[in-house]
Backbone bond lengths (Angstrom), bond angles and torsions (degrees), N, CA, C in turn:
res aa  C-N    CA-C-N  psi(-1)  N-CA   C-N-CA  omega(-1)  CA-C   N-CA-C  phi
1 X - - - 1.465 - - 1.527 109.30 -
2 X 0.906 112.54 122.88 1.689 133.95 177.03 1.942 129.96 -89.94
3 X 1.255 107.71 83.61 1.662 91.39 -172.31 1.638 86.87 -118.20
4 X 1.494 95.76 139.85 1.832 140.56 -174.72 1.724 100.87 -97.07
5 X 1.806 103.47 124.44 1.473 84.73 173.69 1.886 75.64 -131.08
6 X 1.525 108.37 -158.29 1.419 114.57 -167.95 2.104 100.95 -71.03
7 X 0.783 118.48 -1.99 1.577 114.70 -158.56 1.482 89.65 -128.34
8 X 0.878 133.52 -57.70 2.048 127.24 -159.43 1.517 116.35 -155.42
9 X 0.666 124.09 136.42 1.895 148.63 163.26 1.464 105.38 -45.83
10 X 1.366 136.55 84.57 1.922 122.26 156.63 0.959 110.40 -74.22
11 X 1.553 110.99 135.94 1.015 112.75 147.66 1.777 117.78 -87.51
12 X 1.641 112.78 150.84 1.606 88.82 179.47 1.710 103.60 -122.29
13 X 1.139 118.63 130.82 1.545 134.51 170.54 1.045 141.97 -74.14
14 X 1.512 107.68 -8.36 1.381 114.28 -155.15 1.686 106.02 -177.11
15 X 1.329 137.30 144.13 1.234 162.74 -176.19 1.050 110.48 -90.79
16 X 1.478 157.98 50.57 1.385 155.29 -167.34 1.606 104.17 -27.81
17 X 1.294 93.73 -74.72 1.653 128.21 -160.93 2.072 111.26 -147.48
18 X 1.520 89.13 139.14 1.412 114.84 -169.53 1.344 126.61 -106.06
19 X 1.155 126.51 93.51 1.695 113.24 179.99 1.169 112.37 -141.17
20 X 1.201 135.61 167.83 1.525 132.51 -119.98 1.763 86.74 -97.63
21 X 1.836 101.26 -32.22 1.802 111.97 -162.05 1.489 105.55 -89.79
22 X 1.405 113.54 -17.71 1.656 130.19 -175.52 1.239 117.86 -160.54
23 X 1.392 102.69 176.22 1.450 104.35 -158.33 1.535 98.74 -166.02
24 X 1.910 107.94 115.03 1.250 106.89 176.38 1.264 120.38 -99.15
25 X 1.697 115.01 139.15 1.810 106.27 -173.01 1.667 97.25 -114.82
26 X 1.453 104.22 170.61 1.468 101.25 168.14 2.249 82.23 -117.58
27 X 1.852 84.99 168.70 1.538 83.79 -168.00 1.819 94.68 -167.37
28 X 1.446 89.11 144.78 2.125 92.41 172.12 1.527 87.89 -121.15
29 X 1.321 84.40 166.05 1.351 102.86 166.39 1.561 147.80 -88.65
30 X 1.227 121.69 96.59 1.386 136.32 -136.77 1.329 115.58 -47.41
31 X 0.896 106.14 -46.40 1.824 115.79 169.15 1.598 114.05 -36.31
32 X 1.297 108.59 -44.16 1.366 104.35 -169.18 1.827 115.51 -80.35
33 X 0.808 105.09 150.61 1.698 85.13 179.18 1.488 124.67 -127.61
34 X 1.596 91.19 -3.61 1.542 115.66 177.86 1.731 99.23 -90.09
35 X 1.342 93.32 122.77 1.795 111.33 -159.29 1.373 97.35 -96.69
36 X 1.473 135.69 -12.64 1.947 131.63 141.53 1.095 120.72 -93.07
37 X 1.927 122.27 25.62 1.265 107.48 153.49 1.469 101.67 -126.59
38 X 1.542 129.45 9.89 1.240 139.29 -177.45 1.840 114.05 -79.51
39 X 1.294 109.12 121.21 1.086 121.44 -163.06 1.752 98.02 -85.59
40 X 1.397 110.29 142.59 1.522 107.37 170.48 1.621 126.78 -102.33
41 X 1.311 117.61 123.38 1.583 124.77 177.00 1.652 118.13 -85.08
42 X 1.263 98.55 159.84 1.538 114.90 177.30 1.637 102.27 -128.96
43 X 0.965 120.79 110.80 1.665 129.97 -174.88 1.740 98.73 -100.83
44 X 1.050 114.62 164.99 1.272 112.17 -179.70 2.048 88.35 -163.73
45 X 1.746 98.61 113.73 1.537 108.47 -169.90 1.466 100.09 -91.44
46 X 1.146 144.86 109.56 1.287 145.37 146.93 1.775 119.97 -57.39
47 X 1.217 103.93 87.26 1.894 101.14 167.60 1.174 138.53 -121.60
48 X 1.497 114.07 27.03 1.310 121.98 144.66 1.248 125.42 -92.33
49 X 1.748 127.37 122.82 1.226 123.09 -172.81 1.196 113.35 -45.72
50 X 1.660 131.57 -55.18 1.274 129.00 -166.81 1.153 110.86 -71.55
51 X 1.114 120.81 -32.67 1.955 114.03 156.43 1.335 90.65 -66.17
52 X 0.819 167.01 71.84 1.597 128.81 121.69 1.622 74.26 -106.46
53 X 1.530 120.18 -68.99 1.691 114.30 -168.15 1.086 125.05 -16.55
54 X 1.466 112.68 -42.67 1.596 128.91 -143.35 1.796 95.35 -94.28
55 X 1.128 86.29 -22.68 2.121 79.05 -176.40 1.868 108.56 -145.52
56 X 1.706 113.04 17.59 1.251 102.20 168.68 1.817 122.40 -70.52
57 X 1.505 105.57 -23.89 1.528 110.79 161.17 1.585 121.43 -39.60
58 X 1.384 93.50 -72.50 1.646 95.67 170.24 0.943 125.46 -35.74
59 X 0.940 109.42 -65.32 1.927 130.67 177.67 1.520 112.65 -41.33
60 X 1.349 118.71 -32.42 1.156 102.52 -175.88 1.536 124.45 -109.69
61 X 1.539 92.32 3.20 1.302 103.51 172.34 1.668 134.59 -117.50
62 X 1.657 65.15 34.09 1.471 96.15 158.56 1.550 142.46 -116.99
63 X 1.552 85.31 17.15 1.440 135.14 153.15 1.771 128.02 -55.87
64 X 1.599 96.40 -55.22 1.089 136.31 150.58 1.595 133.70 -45.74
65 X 1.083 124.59 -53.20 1.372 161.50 -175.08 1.581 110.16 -62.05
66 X 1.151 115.52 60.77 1.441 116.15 -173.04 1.693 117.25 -63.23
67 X 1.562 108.83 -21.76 1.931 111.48 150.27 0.830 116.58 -65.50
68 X 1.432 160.49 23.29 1.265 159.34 178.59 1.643 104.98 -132.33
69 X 1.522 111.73 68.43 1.628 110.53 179.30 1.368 121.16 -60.89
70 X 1.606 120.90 -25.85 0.866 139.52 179.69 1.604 111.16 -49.87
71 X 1.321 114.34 -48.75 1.483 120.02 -160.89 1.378 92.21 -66.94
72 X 1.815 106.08 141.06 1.055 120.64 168.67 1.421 124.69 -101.16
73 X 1.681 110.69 -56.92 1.629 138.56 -177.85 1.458 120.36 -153.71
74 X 1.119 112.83 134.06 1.637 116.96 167.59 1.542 109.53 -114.93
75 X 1.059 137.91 152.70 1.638 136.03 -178.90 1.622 109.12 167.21
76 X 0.950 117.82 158.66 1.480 133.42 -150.45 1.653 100.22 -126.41
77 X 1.215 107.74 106.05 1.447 115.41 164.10 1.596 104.71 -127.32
78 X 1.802 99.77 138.92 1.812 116.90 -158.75 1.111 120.67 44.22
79 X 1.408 109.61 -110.32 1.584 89.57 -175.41 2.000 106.10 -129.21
80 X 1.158 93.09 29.24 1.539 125.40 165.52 1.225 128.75 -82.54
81 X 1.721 130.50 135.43 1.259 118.79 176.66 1.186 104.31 -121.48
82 X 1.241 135.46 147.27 1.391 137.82 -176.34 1.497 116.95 -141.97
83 X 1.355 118.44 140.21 1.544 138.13 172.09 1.230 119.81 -139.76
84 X 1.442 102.51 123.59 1.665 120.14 -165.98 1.529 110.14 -105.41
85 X 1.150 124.65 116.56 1.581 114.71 157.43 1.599 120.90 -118.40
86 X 0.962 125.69 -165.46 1.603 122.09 -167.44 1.688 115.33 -110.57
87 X 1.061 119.12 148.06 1.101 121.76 -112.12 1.868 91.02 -147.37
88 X 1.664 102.29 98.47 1.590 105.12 176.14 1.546 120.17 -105.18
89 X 1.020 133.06 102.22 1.878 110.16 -176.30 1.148 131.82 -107.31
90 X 1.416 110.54 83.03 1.805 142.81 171.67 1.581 90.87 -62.46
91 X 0.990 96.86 176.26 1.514 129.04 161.36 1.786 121.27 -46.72
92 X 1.169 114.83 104.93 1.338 98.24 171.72 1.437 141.35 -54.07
93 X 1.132 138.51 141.40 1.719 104.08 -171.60 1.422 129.46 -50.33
94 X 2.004 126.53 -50.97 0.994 86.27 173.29 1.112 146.13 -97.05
95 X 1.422 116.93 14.61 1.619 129.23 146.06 1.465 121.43 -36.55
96 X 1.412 99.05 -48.79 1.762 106.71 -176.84 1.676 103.60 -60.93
97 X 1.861 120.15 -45.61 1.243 126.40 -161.68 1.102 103.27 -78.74
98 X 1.578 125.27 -47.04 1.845 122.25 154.91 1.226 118.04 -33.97
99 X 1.014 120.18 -46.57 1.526 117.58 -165.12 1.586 123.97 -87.29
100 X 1.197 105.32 -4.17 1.594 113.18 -174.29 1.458 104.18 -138.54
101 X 1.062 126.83 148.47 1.311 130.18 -178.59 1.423 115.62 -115.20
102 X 1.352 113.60 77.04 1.771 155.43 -150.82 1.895 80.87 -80.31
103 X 1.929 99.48 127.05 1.117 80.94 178.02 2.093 107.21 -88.57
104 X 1.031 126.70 -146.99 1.368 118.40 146.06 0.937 126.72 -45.31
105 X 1.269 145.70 -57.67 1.060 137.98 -167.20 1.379 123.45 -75.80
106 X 1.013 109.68 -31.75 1.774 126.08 164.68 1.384 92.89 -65.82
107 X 1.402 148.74 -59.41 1.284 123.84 -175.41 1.704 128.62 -59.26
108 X 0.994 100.81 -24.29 1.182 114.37 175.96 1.744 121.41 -71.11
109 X 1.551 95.97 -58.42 1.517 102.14 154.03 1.424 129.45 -55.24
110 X 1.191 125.47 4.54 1.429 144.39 -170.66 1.102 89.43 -96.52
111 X 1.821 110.43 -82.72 1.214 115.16 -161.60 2.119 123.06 -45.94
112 X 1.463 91.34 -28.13 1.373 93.36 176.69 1.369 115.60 -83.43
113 X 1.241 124.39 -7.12 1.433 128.02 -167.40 1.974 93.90 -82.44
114 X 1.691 103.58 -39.09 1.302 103.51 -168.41 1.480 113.71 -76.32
115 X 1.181 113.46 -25.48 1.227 132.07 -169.49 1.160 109.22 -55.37
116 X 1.955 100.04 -64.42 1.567 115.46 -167.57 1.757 105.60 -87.28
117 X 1.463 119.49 18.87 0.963 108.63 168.07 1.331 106.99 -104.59
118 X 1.482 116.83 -21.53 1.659 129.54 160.65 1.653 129.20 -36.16
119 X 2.137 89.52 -52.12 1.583 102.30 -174.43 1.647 92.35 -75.38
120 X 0.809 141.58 -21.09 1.857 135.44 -174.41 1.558 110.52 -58.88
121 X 1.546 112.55 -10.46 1.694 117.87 -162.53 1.735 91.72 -118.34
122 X 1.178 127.88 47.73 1.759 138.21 -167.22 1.569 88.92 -61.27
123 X 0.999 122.19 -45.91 1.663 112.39 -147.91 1.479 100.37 -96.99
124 X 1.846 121.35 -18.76 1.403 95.78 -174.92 1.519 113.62 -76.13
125 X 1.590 96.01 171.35 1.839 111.16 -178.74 1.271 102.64 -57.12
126 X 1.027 113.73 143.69 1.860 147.63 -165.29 1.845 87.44 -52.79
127 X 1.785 115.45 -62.06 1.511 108.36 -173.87 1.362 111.74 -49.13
128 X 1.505 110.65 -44.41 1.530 106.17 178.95 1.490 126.10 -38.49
129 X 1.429 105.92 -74.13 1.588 117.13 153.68 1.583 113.69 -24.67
130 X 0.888 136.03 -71.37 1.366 143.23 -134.29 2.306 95.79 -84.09
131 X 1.335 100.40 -14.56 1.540 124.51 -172.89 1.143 101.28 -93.38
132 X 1.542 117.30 -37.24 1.666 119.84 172.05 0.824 106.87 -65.86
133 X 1.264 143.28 -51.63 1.321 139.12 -145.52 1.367 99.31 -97.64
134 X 1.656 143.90 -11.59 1.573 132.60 150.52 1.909 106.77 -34.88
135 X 1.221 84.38 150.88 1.835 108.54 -165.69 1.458 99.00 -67.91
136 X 1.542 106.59 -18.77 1.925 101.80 -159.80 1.752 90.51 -116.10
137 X 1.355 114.46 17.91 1.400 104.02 177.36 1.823 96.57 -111.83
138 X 1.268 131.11 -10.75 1.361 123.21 -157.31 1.816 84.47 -128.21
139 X 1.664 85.06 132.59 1.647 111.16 -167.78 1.681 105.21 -125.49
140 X 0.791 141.23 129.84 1.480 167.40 -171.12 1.663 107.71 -81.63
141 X 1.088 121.84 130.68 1.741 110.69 170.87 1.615 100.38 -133.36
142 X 1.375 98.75 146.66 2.165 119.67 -165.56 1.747 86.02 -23.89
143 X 1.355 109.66 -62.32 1.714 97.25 -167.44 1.607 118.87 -92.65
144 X 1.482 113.37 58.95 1.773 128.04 174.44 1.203 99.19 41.59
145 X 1.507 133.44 25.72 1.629 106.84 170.54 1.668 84.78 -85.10
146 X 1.733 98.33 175.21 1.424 128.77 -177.00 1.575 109.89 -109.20
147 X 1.638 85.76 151.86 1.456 95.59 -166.74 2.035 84.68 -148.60
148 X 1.296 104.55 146.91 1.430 122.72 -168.17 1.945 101.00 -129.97
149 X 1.454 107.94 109.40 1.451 111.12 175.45 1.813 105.35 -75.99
150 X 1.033 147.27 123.94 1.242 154.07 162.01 1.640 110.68 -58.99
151 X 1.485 103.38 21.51 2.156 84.42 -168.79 1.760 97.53 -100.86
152 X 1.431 92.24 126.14 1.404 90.14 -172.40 1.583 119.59 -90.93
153 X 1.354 121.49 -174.25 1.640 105.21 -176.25 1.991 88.06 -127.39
154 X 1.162 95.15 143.17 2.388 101.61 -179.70 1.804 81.98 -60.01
155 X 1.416 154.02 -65.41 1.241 148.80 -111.35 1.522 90.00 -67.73
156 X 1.715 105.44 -64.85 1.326 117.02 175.13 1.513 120.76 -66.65
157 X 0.939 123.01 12.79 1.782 112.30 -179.13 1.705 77.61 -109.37
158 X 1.265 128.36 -37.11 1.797 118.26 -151.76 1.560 103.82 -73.45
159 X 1.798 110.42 -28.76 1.679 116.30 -144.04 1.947 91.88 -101.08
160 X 1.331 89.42 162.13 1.810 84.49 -162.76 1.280 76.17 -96.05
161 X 1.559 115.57 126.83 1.520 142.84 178.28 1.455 84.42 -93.99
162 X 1.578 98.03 166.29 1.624 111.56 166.77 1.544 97.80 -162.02
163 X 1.171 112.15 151.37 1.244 137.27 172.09 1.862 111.65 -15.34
164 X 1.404 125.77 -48.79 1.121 168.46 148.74 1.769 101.64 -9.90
165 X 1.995 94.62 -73.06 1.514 95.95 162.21 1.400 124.87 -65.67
166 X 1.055 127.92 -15.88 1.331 107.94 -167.86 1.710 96.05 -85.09
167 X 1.449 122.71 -39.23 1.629 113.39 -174.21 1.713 89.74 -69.49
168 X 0.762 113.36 -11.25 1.785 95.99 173.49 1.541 112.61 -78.40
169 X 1.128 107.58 -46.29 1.732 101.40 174.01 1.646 102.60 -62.67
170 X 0.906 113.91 -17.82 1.994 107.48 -165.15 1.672 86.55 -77.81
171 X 1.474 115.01 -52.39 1.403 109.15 -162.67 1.663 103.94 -73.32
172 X 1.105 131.95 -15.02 1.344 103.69 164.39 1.637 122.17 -105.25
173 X 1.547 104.72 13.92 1.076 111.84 157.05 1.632 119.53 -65.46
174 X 1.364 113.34 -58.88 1.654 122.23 153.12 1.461 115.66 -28.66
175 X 1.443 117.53 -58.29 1.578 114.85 160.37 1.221 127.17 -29.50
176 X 1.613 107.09 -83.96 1.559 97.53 153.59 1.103 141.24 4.73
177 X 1.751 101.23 -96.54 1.531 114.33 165.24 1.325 149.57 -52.32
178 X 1.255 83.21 -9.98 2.497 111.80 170.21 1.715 102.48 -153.97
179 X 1.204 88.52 79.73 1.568 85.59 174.35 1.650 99.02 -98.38
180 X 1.539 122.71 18.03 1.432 99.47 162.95 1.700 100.08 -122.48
181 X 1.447 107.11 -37.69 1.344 92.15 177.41 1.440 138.19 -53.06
182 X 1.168 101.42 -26.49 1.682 130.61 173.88 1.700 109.02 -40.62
183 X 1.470 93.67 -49.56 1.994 114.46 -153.96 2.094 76.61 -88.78
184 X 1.104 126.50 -13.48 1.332 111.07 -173.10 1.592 118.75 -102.46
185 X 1.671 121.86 -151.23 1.714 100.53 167.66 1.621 70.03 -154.38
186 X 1.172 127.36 69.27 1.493 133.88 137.52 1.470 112.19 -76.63
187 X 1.026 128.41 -32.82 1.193 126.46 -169.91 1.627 113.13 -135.21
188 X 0.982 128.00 78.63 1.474 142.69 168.85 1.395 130.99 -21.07
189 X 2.262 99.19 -50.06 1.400 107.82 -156.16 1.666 84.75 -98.19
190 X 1.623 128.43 -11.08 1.393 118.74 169.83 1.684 129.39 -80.86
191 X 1.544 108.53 -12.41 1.097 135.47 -178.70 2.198 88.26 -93.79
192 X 0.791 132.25 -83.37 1.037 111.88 -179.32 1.785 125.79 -41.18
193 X 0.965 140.09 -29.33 1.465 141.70 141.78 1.700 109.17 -29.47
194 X 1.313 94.77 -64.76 1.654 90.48 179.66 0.776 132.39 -80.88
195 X 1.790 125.30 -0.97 1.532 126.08 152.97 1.485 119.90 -66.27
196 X 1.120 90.48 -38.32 1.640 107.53 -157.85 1.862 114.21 -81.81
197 X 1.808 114.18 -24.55 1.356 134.97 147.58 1.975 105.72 -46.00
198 X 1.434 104.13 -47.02 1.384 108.18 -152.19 1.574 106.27 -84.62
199 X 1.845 119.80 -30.30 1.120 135.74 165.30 1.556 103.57 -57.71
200 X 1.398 126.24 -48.38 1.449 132.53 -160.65 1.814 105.57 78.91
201 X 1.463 91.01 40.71 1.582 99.06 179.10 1.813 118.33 -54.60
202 X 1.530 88.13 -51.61 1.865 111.86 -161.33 1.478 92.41 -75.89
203 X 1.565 83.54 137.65 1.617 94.02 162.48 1.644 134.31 -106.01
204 X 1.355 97.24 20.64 1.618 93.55 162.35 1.647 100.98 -167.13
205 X 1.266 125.02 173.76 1.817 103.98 174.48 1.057 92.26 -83.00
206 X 1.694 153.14 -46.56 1.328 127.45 -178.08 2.040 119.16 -13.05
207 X 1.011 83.60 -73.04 1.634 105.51 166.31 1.981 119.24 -22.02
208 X 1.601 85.41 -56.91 1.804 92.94 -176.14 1.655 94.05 -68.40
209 X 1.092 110.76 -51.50 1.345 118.94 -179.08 1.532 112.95 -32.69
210 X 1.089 139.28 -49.64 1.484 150.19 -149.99 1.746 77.16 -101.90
211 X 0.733 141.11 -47.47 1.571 119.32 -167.98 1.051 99.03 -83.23
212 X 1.437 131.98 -40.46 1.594 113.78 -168.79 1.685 112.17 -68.95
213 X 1.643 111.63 -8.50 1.347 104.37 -174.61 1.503 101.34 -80.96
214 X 1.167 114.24 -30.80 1.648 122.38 -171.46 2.022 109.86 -71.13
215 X 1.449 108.35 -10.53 1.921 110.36 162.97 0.950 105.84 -57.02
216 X 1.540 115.66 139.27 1.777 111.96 -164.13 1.597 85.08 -97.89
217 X 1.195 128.14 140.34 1.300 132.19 168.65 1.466 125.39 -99.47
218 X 1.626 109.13 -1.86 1.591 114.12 -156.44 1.687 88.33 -89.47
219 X 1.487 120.03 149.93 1.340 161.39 169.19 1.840 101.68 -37.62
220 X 1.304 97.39 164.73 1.384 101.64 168.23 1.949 112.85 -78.12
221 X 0.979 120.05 -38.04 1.509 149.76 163.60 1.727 75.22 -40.28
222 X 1.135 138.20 -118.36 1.361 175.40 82.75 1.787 86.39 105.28
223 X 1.494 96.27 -67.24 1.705 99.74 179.07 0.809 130.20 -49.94
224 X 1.681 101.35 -50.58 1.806 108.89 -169.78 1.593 102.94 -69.09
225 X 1.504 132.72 -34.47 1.377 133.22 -174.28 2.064 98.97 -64.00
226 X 1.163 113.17 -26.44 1.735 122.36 177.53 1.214 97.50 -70.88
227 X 1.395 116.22 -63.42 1.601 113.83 -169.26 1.620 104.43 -32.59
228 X 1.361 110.47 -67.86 1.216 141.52 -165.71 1.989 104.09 -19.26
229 X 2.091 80.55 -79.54 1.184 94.03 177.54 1.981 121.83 -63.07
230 X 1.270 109.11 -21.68 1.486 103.34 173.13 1.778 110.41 -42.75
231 X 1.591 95.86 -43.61 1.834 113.98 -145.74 1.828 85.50 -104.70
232 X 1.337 141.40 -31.66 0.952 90.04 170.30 1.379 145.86 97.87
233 X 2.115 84.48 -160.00 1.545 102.45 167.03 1.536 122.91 -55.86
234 X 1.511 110.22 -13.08 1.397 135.16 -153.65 1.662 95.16 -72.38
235 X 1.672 90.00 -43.52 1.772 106.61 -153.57 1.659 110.50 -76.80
236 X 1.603 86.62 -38.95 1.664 111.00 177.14 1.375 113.41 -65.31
237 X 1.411 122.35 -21.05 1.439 116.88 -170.87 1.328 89.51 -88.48
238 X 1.331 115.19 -39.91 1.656 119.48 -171.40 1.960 122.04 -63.05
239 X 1.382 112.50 -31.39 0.840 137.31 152.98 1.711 129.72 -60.65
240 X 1.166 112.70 -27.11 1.638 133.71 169.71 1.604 96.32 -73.51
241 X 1.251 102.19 -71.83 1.560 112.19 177.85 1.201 115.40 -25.73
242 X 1.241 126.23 -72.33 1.564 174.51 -133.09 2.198 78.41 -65.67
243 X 1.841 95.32 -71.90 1.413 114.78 -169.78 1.435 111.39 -53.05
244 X 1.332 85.40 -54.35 1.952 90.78 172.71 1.746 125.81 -43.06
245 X 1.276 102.28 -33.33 1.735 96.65 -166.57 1.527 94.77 -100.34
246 X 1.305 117.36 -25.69 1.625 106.94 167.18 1.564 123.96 -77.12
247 X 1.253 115.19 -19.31 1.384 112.93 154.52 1.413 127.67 -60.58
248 X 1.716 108.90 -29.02 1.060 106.37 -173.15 1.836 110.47 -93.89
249 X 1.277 109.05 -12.83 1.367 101.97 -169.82 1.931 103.84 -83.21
250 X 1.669 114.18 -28.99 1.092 109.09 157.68 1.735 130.35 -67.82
251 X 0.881 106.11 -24.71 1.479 120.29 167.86 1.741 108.19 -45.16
252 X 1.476 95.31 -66.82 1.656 100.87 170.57 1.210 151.97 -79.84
253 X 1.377 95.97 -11.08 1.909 125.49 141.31 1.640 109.79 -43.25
254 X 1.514 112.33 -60.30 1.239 137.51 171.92 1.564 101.59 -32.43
255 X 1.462 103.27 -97.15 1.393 126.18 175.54 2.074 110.63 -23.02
256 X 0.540 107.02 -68.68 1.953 123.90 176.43 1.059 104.01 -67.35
257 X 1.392 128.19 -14.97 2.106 106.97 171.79 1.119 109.50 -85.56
258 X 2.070 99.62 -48.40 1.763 108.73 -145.10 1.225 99.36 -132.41
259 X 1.192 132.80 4.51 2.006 119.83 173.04 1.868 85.92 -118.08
260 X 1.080 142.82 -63.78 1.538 134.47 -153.39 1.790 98.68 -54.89
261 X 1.380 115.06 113.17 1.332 88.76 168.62 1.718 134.33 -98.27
262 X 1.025 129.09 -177.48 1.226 124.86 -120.07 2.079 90.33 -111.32
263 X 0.928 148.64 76.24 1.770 154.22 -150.62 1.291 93.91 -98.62
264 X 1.113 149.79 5.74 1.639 127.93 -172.71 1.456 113.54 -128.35
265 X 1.593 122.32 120.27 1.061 137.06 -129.82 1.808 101.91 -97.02
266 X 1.285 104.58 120.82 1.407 113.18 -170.80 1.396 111.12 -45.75
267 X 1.934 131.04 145.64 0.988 129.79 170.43 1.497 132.44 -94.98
268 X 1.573 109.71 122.06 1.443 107.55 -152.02 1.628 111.10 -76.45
269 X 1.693 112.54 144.24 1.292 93.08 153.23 1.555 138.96 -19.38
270 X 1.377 128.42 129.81 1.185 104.18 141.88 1.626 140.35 -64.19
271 X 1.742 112.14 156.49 1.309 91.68 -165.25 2.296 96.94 -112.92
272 X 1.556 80.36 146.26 2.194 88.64 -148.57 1.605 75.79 -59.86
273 X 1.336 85.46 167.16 1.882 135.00 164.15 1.246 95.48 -72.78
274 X 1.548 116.27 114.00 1.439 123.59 152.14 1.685 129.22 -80.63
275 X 1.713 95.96 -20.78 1.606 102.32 -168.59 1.835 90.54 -170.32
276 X 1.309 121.69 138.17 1.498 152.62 145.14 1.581 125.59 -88.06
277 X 1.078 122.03 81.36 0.965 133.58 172.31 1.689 118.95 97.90
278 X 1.356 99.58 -105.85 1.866 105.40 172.74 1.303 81.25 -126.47
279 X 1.356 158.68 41.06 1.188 149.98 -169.63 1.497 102.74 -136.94
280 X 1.557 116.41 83.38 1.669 107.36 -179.75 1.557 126.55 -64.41
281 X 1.113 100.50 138.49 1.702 104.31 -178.58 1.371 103.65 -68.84
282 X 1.583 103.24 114.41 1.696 107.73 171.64 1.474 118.41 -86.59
283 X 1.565 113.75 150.29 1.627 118.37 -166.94 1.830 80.43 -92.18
284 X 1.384 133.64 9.04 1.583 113.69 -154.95 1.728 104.80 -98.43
285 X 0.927 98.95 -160.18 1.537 103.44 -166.46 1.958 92.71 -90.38
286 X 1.402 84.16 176.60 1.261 87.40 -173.17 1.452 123.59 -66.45
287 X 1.298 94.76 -28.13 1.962 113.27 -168.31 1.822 99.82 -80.00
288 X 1.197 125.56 -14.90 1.484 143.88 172.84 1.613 106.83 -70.54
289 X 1.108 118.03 -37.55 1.110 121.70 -142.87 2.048 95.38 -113.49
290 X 1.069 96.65 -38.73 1.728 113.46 171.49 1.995 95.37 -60.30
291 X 1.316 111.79 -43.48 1.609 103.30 -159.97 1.674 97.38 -78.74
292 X 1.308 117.14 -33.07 1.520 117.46 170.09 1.377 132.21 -30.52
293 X 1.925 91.02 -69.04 1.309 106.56 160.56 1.385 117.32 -38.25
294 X 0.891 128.93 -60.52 1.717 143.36 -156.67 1.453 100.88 -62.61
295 X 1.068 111.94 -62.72 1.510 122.64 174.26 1.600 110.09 -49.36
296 X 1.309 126.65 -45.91 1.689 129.87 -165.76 1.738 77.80 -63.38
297 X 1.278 119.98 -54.01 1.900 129.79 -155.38 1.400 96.25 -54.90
298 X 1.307 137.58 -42.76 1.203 120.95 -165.59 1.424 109.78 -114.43
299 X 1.173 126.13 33.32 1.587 113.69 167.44 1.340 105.85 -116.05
300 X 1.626 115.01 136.19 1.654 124.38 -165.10 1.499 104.96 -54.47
301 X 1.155 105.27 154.72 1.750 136.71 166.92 1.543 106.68 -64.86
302 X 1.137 101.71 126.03 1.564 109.40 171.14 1.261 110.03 -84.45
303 X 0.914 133.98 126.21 1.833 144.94 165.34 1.517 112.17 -85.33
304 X 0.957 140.23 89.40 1.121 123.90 168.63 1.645 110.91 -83.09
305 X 1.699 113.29 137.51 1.586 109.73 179.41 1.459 81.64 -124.45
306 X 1.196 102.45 149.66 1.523 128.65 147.82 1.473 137.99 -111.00
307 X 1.493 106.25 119.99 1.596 102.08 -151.50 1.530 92.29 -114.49
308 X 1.441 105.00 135.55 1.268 109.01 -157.57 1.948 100.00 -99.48
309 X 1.212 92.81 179.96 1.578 90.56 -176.80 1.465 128.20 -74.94
């Protein structure tokens, strides 16, 4: 299929997307015939009259719109309106985020890559924006730069968007991209982004931008080596300390073994009992010592009398 506008011949290849009010094609340009120097389009057919009313303004002033490199042509053939821009096909995002296992910090750097490739489009119409930022319009390339599909959907060009929606698509863009950190409170200053998207706090994405740079992305590894250096002098004084009282407790180990000397006079054996009374201590067995007794028991008492003169 072949559609002619004032500048070049498309050819179109392909059906992007289908809807009853529009109709997105992909398309090269016919003239060329060399298929690695053929550039690829994104057409977007407007054929409902009241869509065309409702968003031919935009459309054409994006003509105008010198942030919008993408735009190629807008022009009206029958009773059709059409706008073409150019047309890269990387990875969609969440294909790209499925497919790789992005640690934090790469998501984060993502999210700002998309962001600040968002604020670069200041002057287009609010629907425009609000179309970028759909999940199936933002495409990923091998090295995380950003890429923005222009194919729009009639639902959102017909419904009076406001400023409101578009931080709503941002905040569940963040969803997306931390759908666990989000549900957690590891991360505070990323959870505030996504309140504050969802309030319609911020007043421009510049704005989201500057906070999302301020999410700390560094590791647990990463922190504790910060802690470190925050504290420091903290650690070093503690460490001084540390030396000090172990010097001193060997010091006094020192002192109490080998300089105090030693004045208190060793306690001697006692020296054994050889004998109790007239009763000698026998080395004999016990049954030796029982017949002794027995024997001392029965031999008579001496009387001595003394008879005087």
């Amino acid at each position: 299929m072949l559609l002619q506008s004032n500048q070049r011949v498309y050819s179109i290849y392909q059906t992007l997307r289908s809807y009853k009010d529009l109709q997105v094609y992909l398309a090269n340009e016919a003239s060329v015939s060399n298929q690695a120097t053929q550039k690829q389009y994104l057409i977007n057919e407007f054929r409902n009259p009241e869509l065309i009313r409702n968003c031919i303004e935009d459309m054409l002033s994006l003509q105008k719109d010198a942030t919008v490199a993408e735009f190629v042509d807008v022009f009206t053939s029958g009773a059709c309106l059409y706008t073409v821009f150019t047309y890269s096909q990387p990875y969609l995002l969440k294909d790209y985020v499925a497919r790789h296992r992005l640690s934090f910090g790469n998501r984060v750097n993502l999210l700002k890559n998309i962001l600040f490739k968002l604020s670069t489009y200041s002057q287009a119409p609010l629907p425009v924006l609000i179309h970028l930022v759909d999940t199936d319009n933002i495409h990923v390339h091998p090295d995380e730069t950003i890429y923005f599909s222009f194919a729009f959907h009639p639902e959102q060009l017909q419904s009076s968007s406001t400023i409101n929606t578009l931080y709503l698509k941002i905040a569940n863009l963040v969803l997306l991209l931390f759908p666990k950190e989000t549900d957690s409170r590891s991360n505070k200053q990323l959870q505030m982004v996504l309140k504050k998207c969802e309030r319609a706090v911020y007043q421009s994405i510049p704005e989201i931008v500057k906070d999302v740079e301020r999410i700390d992305t560094s590791t647990f590894t990463e922190k504790l080596k910060n802690w470190f250096q925050e504290r420091k002098s903290q650690v070093q004084l503690l460490k001084n300390i540390s030396l000090v009282a172990l010097l001193l407790f060997f010091s006094f180990i020192l002192y109490t073994r080998f300089i105090v000397p030693d004045n208190t006079t060793p306690v001697q054996a006692p020296v054994p009992v050889q004998q109790v009374g007239e009763l000698p201590v026998s080395n004999g067995s016990p049954e030796q010592e029982t017949e002794a007794l027995e024997e001392q028991a029965t031999e008579p008492a001496l009387i001595h009398v003394d008879v005087g003169n």
